[in-house]
Structures are given as C-alpha cells and as structure tokens.
C-alpha positions as CSV (number, residue, x, y, z in Angstrom):
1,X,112.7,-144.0,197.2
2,X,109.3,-145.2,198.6
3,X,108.7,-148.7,199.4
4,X,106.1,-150.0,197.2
5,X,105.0,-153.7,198.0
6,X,102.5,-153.7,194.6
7,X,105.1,-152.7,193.0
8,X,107.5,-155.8,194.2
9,X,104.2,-158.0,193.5
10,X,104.0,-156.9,190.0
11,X,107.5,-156.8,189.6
12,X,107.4,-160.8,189.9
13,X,103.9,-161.7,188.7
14,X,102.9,-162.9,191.9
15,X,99.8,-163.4,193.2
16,X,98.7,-162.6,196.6
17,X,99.3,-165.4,198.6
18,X,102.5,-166.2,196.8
19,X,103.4,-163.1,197.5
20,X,102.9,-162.9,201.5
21,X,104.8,-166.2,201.5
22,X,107.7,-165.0,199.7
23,X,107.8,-161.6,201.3
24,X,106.8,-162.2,204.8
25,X,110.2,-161.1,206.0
26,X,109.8,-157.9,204.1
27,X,106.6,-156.7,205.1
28,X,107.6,-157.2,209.3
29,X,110.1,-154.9,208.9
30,X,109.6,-151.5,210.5
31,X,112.6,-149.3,209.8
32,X,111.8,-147.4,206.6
33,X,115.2,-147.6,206.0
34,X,115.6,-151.3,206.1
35,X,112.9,-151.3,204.0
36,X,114.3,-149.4,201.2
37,X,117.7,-150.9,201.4
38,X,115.8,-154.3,200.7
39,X,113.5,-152.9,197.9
40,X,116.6,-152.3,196.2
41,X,118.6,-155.1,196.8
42,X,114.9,-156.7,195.3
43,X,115.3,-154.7,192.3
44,X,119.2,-156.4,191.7
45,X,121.0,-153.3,192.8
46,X,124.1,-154.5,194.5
47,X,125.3,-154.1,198.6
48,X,128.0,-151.6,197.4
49,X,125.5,-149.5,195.0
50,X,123.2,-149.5,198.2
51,X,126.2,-148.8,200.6
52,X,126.8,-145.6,198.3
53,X,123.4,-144.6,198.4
54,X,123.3,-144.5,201.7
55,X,126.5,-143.1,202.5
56,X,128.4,-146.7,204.6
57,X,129.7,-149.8,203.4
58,X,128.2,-152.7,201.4
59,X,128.7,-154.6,204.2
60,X,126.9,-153.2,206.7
61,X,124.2,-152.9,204.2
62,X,124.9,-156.5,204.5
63,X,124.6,-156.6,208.2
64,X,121.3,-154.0,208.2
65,X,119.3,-156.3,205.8
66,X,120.1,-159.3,207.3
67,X,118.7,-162.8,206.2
68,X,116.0,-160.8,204.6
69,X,118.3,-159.2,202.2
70,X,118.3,-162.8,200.9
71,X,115.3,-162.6,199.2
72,X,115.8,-163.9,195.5
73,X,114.0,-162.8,192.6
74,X,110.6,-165.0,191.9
75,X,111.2,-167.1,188.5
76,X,107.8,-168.8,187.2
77,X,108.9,-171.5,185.0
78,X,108.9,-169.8,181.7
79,X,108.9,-171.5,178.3
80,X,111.1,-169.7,175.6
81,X,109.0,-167.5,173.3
82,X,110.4,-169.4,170.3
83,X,109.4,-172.8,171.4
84,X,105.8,-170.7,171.9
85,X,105.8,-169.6,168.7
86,X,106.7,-172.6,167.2
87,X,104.3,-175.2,168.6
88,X,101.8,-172.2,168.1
89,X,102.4,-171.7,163.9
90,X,101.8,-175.4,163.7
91,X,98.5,-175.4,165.2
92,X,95.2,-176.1,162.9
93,X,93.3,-173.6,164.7
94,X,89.4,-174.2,164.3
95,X,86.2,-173.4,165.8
96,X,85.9,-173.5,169.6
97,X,84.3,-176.9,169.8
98,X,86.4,-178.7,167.2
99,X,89.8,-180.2,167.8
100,X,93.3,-178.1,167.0
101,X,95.3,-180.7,165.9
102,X,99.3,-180.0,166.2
103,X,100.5,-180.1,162.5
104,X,104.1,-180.9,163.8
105,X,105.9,-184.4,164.7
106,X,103.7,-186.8,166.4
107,X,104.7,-189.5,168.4
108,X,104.3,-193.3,168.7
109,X,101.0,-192.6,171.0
110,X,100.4,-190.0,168.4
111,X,100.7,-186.5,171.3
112,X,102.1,-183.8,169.3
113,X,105.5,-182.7,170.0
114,X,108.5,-180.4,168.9
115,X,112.2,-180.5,169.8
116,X,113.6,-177.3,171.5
117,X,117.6,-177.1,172.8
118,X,118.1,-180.8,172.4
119,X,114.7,-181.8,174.8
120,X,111.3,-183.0,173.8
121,X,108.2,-180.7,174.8
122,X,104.7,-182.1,174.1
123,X,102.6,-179.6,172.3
124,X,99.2,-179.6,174.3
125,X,101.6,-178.9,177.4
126,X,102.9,-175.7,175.7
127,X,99.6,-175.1,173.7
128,X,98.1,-175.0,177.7
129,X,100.4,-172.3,178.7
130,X,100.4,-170.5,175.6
131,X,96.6,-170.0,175.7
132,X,95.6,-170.8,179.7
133,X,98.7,-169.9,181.5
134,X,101.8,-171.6,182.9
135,X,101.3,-174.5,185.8
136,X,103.0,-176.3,188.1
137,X,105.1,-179.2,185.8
138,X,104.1,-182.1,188.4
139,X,100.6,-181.6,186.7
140,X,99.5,-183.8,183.4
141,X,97.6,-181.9,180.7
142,X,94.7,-184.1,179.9
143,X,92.7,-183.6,177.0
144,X,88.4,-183.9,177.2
145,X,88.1,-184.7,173.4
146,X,90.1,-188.0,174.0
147,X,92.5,-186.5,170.3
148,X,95.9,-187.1,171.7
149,X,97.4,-183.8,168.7
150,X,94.6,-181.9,169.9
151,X,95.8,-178.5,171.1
152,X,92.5,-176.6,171.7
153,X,92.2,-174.7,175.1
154,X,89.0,-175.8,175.7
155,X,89.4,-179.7,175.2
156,X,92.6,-179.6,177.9
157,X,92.9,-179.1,182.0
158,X,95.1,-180.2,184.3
159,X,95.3,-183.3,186.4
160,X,97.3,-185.3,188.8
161,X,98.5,-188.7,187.8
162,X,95.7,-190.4,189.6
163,X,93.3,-188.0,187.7
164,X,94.9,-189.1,184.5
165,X,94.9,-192.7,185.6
166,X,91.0,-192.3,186.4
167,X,90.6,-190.6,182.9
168,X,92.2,-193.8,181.3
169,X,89.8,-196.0,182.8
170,X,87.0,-193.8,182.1
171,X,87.8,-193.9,178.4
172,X,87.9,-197.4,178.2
173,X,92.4,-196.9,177.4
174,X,93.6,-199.1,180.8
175,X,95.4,-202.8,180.4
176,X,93.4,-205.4,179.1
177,X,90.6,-203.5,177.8
C-alpha cells in the first residue's frame, strides 16, 4: 500500500491549504511504515485490522502512530440531498438576470423557507450551496436584487453581519427610514 497524500486530499474534498493544516502531522512523518499505518487508520480501518496487517498488536499500532493516528475524518457541513432537492423543485427558475423566486412557504419578512427534521432552513441559504457551493454558516447570504424569495445564484453572495448591516442601510431597510 503506497501512501498517496492526493489521494487523502481527494478523499476529503479538501483544498490545499486545508489540507496542510489538517495533515501537517502526516506529511513530517518519515517512516514509510508510519505512514502507511496512518493512511489506513485515515481510510477507517481499525488498530487491530492494521495490527494484522502488519503482523503485531493494535496496540502498538496504537503506540507507532501516535497522536497522529488521531487524525479524524474531514466533514464539510453537508446539507441532506432531500432538503436540496426540495428547496430546488420549488424554485421558479428564469433567465440569468431575472429573480428565482422560491415557490415554497414564505415567511413574515417574506425569505423563502422549507422545514427539514423538525428545523427551519431559508431557501437562498440552500439555493447558495446548491448552485455555488457550501460556506462557512457564520456567513449571511445577501441577495443583490433586494427580492427576499429570490433564489437565483447570481443575485446572492455572502457577507458578514456588518456587510449585511451596511447592505440594510444602503437599501434604504435600517430603523427609522
């Protein structure tokens, strides 16, 4: 079994500098053994399995890999492909300048939104990841056309919560005016 660090960074959908950061341990280590042990303890194969592999215990497999072997598999914040699907079907999509609005449940600031497992999702949040990509939740998506059931790619980007605040103000929406 060769080590194969694209392989790990596909294997997690990470890009570069996520992945030097995540796998900084890895990539010291010099012992091609080491190395292989903790490729597959990467891959979920378990200390025993290893140990077996290479003929001694799991834990000295334990020992060998050390605090690297706690690497732990990358999870980007996924969104179920249901809920995708979902917020997606109810989408008026248009023409790449006009607004998509969400066909779904609105609410009282009139943002489109669909109910998944018991929690609320806005549906330009999802419609964002469905069509640009996932992003960090701390983010706002803020929509250009000023349409809050618009779901169109090109009307949305993200924003902190000063940029959103800014946007407000911009847009004439702030208290008192």
């Amino acid at each position: 079994m060769e080590c194969d660090v694209e392989y790990l960074r596909t294997l997690y959908f990470l890009d570069e500098k996520s992945f030097l950061e995540r796998y900084k341990s890895y990539l010291k280590i010099d012992n091609p053994r080491k190395k292989e042990m903790l490729l597959m303890r990467t891959k979920g194969i378990t200390f025993r399995n290893i140990g077996l592999y290479f003929g001694i215990s799991g834990q000295r497999v334990q020992q060998i890999i050390g605090k690297a072997g706690k690497i732990k598999k990358y999870k980007a914040p996924k969104i179920k492909e249901n809920l995708k699907s979902r917020v997606f079907n109810k989408i008026d999509i248009r023409g790449k300048d006009e607004c998509w609005p969400f066909t779904g449940g609105l609410t009282l600031q009139k943002y489109g939104h669909i109910n998944y497992n018991h929690k609320q999702f806005y549906a330009h949040r999802i419609a964002y990841e469905i069509f640009i990509g996932s992003f960090d939740n701390s983010l706002f998506v803020l929509h250009k056309c000023d349409n809050p059931p618009c779901c169109n790619p090109y009307h949305l980007f993200l924003g902190t919560q000063k940029d959103n605040m800014i946007d407000r103000d911009k847009k004439g929406h702030g208290n008192g005016k």
